[in-house]
N, C-alpha and C positions, 0 to 999 in steps of 0.2 A: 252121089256124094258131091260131087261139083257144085249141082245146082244150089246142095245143102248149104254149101260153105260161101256160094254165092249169095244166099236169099241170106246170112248173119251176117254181110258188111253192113256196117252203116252208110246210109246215103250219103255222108260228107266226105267216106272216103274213096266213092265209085266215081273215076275219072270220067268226065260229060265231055262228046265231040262235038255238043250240039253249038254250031254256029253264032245261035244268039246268045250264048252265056258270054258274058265280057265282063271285065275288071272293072273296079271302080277306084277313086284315090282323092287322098285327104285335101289335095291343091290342085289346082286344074294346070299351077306353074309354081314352079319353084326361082323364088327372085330372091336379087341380090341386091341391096343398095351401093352406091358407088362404093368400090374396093381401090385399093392401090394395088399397080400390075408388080410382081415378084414377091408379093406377100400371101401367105395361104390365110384363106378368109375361116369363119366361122363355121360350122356347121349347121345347115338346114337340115330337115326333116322331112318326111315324106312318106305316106303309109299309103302300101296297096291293099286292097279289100279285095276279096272273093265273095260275093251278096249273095252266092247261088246255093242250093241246097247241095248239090255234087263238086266234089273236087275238081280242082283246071290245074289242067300241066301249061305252065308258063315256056314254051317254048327255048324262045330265047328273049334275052333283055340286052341291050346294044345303046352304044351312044350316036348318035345322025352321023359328027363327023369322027368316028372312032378315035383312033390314035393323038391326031390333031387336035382334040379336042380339049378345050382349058378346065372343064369339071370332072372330080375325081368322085367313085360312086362307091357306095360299101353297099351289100344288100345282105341283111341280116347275120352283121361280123363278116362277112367275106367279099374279097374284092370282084368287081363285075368281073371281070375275065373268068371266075370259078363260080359263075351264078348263074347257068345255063340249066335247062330242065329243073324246073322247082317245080312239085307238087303244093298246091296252094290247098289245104280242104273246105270245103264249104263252110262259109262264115266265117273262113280265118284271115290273116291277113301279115303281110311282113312289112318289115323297116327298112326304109332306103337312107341311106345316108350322103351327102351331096354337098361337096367342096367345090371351090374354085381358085384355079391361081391364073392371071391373069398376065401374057407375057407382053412386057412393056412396048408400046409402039411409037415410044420418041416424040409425042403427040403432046399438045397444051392444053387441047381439049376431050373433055370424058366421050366417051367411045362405048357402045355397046357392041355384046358379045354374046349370040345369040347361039345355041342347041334344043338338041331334044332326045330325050331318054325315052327308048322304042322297049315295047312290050309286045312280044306276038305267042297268039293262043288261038285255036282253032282255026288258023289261016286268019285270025282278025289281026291288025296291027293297031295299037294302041300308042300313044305317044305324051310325055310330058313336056313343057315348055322349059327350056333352061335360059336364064334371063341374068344377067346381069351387067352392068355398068363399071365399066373401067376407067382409071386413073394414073395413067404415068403420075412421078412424082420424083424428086430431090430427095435421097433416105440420108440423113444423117447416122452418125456414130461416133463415139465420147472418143474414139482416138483421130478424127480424121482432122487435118490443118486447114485453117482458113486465112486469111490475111486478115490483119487488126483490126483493119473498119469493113464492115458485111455490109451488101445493101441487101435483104429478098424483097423480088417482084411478083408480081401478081403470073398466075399462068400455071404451071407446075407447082403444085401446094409443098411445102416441105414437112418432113415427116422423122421425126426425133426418134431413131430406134434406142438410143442413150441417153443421158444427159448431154448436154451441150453447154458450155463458158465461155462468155465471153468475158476478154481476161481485163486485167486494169488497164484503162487508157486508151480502150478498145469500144466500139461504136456500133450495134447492131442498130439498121436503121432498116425499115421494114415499110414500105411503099401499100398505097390504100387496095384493099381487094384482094391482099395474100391472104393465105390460108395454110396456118402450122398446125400439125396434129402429132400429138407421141404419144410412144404407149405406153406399156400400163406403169413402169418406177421413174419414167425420164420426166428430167426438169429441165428447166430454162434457165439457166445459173447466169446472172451479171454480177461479174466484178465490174466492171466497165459501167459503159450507159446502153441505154434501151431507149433507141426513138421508135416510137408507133404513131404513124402520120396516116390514119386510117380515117373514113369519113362515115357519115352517116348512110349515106349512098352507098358506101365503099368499105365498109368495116374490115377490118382486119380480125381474122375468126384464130381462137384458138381454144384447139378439142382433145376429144381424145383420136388414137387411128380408126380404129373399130366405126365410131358413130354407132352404136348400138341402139340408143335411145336418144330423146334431146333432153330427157332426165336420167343422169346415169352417173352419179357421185362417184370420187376417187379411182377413175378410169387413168390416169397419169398425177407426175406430183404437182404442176406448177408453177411459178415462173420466183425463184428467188432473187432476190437483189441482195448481196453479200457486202460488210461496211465498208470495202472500200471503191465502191459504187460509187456514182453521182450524175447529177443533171437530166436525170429520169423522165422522161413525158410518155405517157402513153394518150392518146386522143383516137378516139372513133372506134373502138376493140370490142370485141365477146370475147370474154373468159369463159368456158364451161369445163364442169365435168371432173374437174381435178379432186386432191386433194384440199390444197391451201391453194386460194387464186394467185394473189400477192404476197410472197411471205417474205417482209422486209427487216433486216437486219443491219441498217445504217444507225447506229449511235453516235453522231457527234455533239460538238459545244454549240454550233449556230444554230437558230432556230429556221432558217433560210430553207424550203419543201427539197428535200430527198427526193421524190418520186413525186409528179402531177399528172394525175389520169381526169381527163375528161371525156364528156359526150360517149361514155361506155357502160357496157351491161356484163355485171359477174354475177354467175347463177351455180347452181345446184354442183355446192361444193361439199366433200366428206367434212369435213374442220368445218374453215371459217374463209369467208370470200377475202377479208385485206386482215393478214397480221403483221403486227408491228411492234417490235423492239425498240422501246427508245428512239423512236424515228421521227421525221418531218413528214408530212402527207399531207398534201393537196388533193381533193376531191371536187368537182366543179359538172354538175348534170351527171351526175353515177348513179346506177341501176346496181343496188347490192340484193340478192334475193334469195331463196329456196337452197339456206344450208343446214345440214344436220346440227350443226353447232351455231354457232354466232355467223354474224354479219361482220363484224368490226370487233379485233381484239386491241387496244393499245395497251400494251406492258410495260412496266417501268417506266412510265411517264413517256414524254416527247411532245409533239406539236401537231396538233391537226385541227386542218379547217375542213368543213363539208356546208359548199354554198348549192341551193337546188339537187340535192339530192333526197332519192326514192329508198331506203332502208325496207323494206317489205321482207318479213319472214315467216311463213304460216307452214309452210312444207308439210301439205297434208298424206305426203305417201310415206313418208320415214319417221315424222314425231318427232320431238324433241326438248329438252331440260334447260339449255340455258338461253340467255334473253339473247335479241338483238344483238345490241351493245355492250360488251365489256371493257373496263377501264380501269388501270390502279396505277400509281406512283409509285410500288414497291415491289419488286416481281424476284420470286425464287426462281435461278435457272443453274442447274450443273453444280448442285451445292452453292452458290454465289447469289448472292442478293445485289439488285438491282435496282436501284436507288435511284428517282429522278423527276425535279418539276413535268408537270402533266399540265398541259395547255389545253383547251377545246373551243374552236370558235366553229358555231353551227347558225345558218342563216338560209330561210328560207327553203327549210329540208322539211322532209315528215319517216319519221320512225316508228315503226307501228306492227302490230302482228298477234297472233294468237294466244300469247300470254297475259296473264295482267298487267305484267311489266316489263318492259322491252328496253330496260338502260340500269346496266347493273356498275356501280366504283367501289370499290377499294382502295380507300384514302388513309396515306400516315399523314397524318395532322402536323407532324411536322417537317413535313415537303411540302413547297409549293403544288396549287391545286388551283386552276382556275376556266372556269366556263364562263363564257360570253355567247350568249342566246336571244334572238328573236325573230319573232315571224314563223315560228317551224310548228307543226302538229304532231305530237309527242305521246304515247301510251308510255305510264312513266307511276311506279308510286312515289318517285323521287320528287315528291312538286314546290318544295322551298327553292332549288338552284335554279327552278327556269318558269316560276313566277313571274309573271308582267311581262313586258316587251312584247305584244302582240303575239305569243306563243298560246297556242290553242293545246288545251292538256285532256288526255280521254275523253274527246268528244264521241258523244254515243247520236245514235237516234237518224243519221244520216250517213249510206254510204257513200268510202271515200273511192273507192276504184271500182274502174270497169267491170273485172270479173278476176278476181285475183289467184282464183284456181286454176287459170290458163297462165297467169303470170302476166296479167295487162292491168297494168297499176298504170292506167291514162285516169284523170279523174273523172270520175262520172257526173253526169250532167248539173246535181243538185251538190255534188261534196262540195264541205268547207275547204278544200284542196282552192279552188277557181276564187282569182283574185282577190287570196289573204297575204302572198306578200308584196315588198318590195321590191322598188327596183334598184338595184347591185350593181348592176352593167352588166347581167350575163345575158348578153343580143337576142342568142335560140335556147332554144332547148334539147335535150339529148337526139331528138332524130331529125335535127336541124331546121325545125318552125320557129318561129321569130315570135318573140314574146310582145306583149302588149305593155304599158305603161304600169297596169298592174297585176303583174305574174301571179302564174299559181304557185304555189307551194309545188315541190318538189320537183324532180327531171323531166315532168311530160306538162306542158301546156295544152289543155284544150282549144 
């Protein structure tokens, strides 16, 4: 009878002592991009295989430095401490699941933080890499006190677990090579002003915590500028990742720039990279790119210049309905109509992307309405307002950028981009080369 009941298992489920059957697994390591230390990171994955026809009893599963150790391990819903003797059957295979909290070492520079997740079966011992890279960090939160004027310094990245205000009268001034990241609803609120003195060399980065992907829309909200803001610079920045990059809400009577960003790149937003109410904006070498929505919203009229700037919007991983560009003198907000002259002076820019048309207005005819345009390369059915002036309109038959699917809008070697404009006085260009007598169109000189 024995033998009978022996000879009807199936061979996936006859436990093998044989020495050469061993494990196999989906990563030969499980890694982690830089984390911040006191934050519980994402979840990796990790699948073990049993390739053999015969069942293996997993002995035991252990971490190198147990207790001590900064990665926390689930193996199929249960925690490793209750994950000892598993029968594996031949050809099956379970889910590891694999955290990291990383305990801060008072350090300026990232630090790794190495284990290994032990597997022993027939006297073999098996082992996975655990890998990842740590971050002491500055974590902010919406109740904690700062004194009026903030400098951050480059070293310890700061890390928005809330919104953060800075209040009227108030001065966040942010030094070249720092690095702010928040999660996923925080914004950057200025009542006050916002200096960003960051370089090309030296960018001043703002992302999301995570870094999940370097394409990864509406990971945090932001950076708002609230109306009673003023004297705004931002120079030498990466925006990614957010909601709205710029979302500005200064409406006053002078036409005088609200907020001047140069020499910076804002990318792969959920919205729109700069919106603006009724606002003043300065743009001078801006990199606007890869958002689900627009590039540039201005509502309700206001004032905007864009000198050497790159508008590029193709975003081939998300799609998208509305152009570039939007613009109106008359903006419905909160039941309230918003009413007000709309300015445009664009000068040695190019705006362009997947659409037929990449510059959409809505104009009350009877509000002021005025563009002054030239030298810029423009996909546009709008071609009566920016006829003449040396503006180039849906030029076909030549590319105009490097590879715009990587997001390298340098111009390529033959585009009409290379020495169609003027020279303006703007010296470099966004990643600080020095332009020639007669510049290319938009933020990147070849």
């Amino acid at each position: 009878m024995l033998i009978s009941v022996w000879a009807c298992t199936p061979d996936e489920e006859i436990i093998t002592t044989d020495a050469n059957a061993r494990l196999t697994f989906s990563e030969n390591a499980v890694v982690f991009d830089t984390i911040f230390s006191g934050i519980e990171t994402i979840t990796r994955r990790l699948t073990v295989y049993n390739p053999n026809k015969k069942a293996l009893s997993i002995d035991q599963i252990y971490i190198g430095n147990s207790s001590e150790s900064s990665y926390d391990i689930i193996i199929n819903g249960r925690p490793l401490a209750d994950a000892g003797n598993i029968r594996l059957l031949g050809g099956d295979s379970l889910l590891v699941l694999v955290k990291a909290r990383i305990t801060p070492r008072n350090d300026t520079l990232p630090f790794v933080v190495y284990d290994s997740l032990m597997f022993e079966t027939n006297s073999n011992v098996q082992n996975i890499k655990l890998l990842a890279w740590g971050q002491d960090a500055h974590f902010i939160r919406y109740k904690d006190t700062f004194n009026c004027n903030i400098t951050w310094v480059p070293g310890k990245p700061y890390v928005l677990l809330d919104s953060m205000v800075i209040k009227p009268g108030c001065t966040l001034t942010i030094n070249p090579g720092t690095q702010v990241y928040s999660f996923t609803k925080a914004h950057l609120i200025i009542q006050g002003t916002l200096d960003v003195q960051g370089t090309p060399q030296q960018p001043v980065i703002f992302a999301d915590f995570q870094k999940l992907k370097e394409n990864a829309p509406g990971q945090w909200g932001g950076i708002v500028f609230e109306p009673s803001s003023t004297n705004n610079h931002i120079y030498g920045a990466e925006i990614r990742n957010a909601t709205i990059g710029l979302d500005v809400r200064i409406s006053d009577a002078d036409t005088l720039p609200d907020i001047k960003v140069e020499n910076t790149i804002i990318k792969n937003m959920l919205e729109t990279a700069v919106s603006a109410l009724n606002s003043d904006i300065s743009l001078t070498n801006v990199v606007l790119t890869n958002c689900i929505n627009t590039l540039f919203a201005g509502q309700g009229g206001g004032n905007y210049s864009f000198r050497h700037c790159t508008l590029a919007n193709y975003n081939y991983e998300f799609g998208r309905e509305l152009p570039a560009i939007v613009m109106n003198n008359t903006y419905r907000a909160n039941d309230k109509e918003i009413t007000n002259p709309l300015k445009w002076n664009l000068q040695n820019s190019i705006i362009w992307g997947n659409l037929l048309g990449e510059i959409l207005f809505s104009i009350n005819p009877a509000i002021d309405f005025e563009v002054a345009s030239s030298h810029n390369i423009l996909k546009t059915q709008i071609q009566t307002i920016f006829q003449g002036n040396n503006n180039l309109l849906n030029v076909k038959d030549k590319p105009l950028f490097a590879d715009p699917t990587i997001l390298d809008f340098m111009p390529e070697p033959l585009s009409p981009l290379i020495d169609a404009g003027r020279n303006i006085g703007v010296v470099n260009d966004v990643t600080g080369k020095e332009r020639d007598e007669t510049p290319d169109i938009g933020a990147y000189e070849l």
